[in-house]
C-alpha positions, 0 to 999 in steps of 0.5 A: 500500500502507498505510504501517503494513502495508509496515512490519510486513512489514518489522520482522516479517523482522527484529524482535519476531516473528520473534525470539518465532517462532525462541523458540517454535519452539526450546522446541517443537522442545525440547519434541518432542525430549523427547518423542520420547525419552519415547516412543521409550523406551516403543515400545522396551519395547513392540517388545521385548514384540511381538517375543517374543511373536510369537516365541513365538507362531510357534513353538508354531504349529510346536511340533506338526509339528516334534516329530512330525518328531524324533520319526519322524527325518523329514529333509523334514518338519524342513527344511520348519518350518524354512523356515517359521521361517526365512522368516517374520521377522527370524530370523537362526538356525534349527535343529531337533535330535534328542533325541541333539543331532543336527541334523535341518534348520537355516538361518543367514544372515550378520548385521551384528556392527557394530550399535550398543551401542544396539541390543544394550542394546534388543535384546540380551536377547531374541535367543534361544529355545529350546523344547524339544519333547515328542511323545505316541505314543498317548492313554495315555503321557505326553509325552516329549521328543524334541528342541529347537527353537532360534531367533535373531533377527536383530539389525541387522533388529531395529535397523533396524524400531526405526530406521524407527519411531522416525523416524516418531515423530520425524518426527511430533513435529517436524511437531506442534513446528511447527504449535504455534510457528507458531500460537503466532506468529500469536497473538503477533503478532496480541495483541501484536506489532501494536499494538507497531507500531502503537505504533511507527508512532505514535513513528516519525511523530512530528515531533521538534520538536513531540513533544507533539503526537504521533499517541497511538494508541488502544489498544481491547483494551489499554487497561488491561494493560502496553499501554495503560500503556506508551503512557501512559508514552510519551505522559507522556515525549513531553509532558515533553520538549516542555516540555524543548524550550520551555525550550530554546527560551526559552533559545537566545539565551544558549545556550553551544555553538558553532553549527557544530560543535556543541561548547562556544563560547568563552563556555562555554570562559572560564567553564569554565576559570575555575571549573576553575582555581578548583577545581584551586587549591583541591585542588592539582592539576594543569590543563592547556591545548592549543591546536589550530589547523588548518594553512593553513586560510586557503588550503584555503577559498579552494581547497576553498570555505567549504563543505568549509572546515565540513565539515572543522571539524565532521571536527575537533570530531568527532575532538577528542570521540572523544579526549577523552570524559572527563566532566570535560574541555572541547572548544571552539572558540576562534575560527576554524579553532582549538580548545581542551582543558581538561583538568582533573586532568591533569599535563604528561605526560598531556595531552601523551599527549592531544595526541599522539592528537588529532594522529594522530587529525586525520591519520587523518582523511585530508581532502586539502588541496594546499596542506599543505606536508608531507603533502597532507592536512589537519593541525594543530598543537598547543601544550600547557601544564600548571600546577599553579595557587598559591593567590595567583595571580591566574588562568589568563592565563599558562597560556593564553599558554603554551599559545599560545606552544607553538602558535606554536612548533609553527608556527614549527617547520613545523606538524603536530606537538605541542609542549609545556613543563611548569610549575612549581606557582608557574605562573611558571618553564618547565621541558623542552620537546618537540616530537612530529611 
């Protein structure tokens, strides 16, 4: 199968089409619905008139033989148009009177009284009739009346006829909605959908190394709409970032992150430091350090091998930048199995609050080492040092060496904990300590 086809298949279950196919089937089914409405509203009026009119229609029909049976007081014949009425449509009522207001012949059957508010506010106003009946004994006098005719419809019959063809209207609607967002699909996918992928395949083959020489693809139909500038824009993008990776490229050998773990190296820390400290005495603000050296790591590469020994660096240097993400802030590898935070604008209790979380954080990572003396799991300690930088002080070797004083207590104190002490602003007089397990 052609790679291109089996990934339109693909991307067509879940992305462009498939999302512009649930649109337009929404829209048209929105658009059937008020349709409907429209055209159920307008059928209402229009079952409304068929009704009366058949109505009355069927009763002059019977409006002759039924004034002739008041007029004789003829029990059969009455009883026979009123089985006619009754018989003959939705009627739920029929009855035939005298013109003494005496029943002849009448038929009623039992009627829903639960119908919908609907169906009286559609029906209600056009239930009853009453015709009253006039008889002409001979050529020469004129009609006189002899009786009344009465008629009701039932309701629920009534409801349900409208129910029936409004469910047809519906039914009609939905199965155009449909046919129109399926044809809208096709069409979408087939101008603009394709070449996307197309567009797409193009990127998704593209050698990240070498991005300039990426397979531009050709664009036919699109060349001068939003499509054919759209791959112009990538193919100027691509170029671009092969020009970003040449430089790159001729500046490697002087590069400032660390190859294994993919954070600062030492060389980025020291100039880093310097120019923060710099910073933070000409502003008067805080500065701090800590010292991150991962426990007996010696034993676990002898144990777990060189291999896990990286994986493990690379776990930590993770979780170091998960803590501190702020754009001001430094995470190096010092050397070996041991990191460093700068942290630039933060005083003693808040990088003690960092180091507590990057310590849970390495805890969390749950990496098994045998030879852990308290936890059997990969742990760390930390040492935390802050100063508020004077302007005569000379540089930054006294809060680095505080910061590893406080790791080497944090060792000498059985490992896995943070340990702090705070600095006055002259950078030379310790004040409290603390350790955090």
């Amino acid at each position: 199968m052609n790679p291109l086809i089996g990934m339109e298949r693909q991307l067509l279950r879940r992305s462009l089409t498939a999302k512009q196919a649930g649109l337009t089937l929404a829209i048209a089914l929105l658009l059937s619905i008020l349709a409907g409405i429209v055209e159920l509203a307008l059928d209402a009026r229009a079952m409304q008139r068929e009704v009366q009119d058949d109505t009355r229609h069927r009763l002059d029909l019977v409006h002759g033989t039924a004034a002739e049976a008041a007029f004789q007081l003829n029990p059969e014949l009455a009883t026979q148009v009123v089985e006619g009425l009754f018989y003959g449509g939705a009627v739920a009522h029929v009855s035939l009177r005298d013109d003494f207001g005496r029943s002849m012949a009448e038929r009623q059957r039992e009627t829903d009284k639960a119908s919908s508010r609907v169906a009286h506010a559609l029906f209600g106003d056009i239930l009853d009739y009453h015709q009253t009946l006039y008889y002409q004994a001979d050529a020469n006098a004129s009609p006189q009346p002899v009786g009344e005719l009465s008629l009701s419809l039932a309701l629920d019959s009534l409801a349900h006829d409208f129910s029936q063809r409004g469910l047809l209207i519906f039914s009609l609607g939905v199965v155009k909605a449909l046919a129109i967002a399926a044809l809208l699909a096709v069409a979408f996918h087939w101008f603009v959908t394709r070449p996307l992928l197309k567009v797409h395949a193009a990127i998704a083959d593209t050698d990240p190394s070498r991005p300039g020489l990426w397979p531009k693809p050709a664009m036919d139909r699109h060349a001068n709409d939003e499509l054919g500038h759209l791959v112009e824009s990538v193919d100027r993008l691509l170029q671009a970032f092969q020009h970003g990776l040449d430089q790159r490229d001729q500046l490697q050998q002087i590069s400032t992150m660390d190859g294994l773990t993919g954070i600062a190296n030492r060389r980025h820390f020291d100039a880093f430091l310097s120019r923060e400290w710099q910073r933070a005495q000409r502003g008067g603000h805080a500065i701090s350090v800590i010292f991150i050296d991962i426990d007996h790591f010696k034993e676990f590469n002898d144990h777990y091998g060189h291999v896990a020994g990286d994986d493990t660096l690379r776990a930590i240097a993770k979780a170091l930048t998960r803590v501190v993400h702020r754009a001001s802030d430094l995470v190096a590898r010092y050397g070996g199995e041991e990191f460093v935070c700068v942290l630039p604008e933060t005083d003693l209790s808040g990088a003690q609050r960092v180091a507590a979380r990057i310590h849970q954080e390495i805890r969390a990572l749950e990496i098994p080492h045998v030879h852990s003396t308290r936890s059997g799991r990969v742990t760390a300690s930390l040492g935390v040092a802050s100063s508020y930088p004077a302007q005569d002080e000379d540089g930054y070797e006294a809060l680095l060496a505080e910061a590893d004083h406080q790791l080497y207590r944090a060792k000498r104190q059985g490992r896995d904990r943070v340990v702090t002490q705070t600095w006055a602003r002259s950078g030379n007089r310790p004040g409290s300590e603390e350790s955090i397990e």
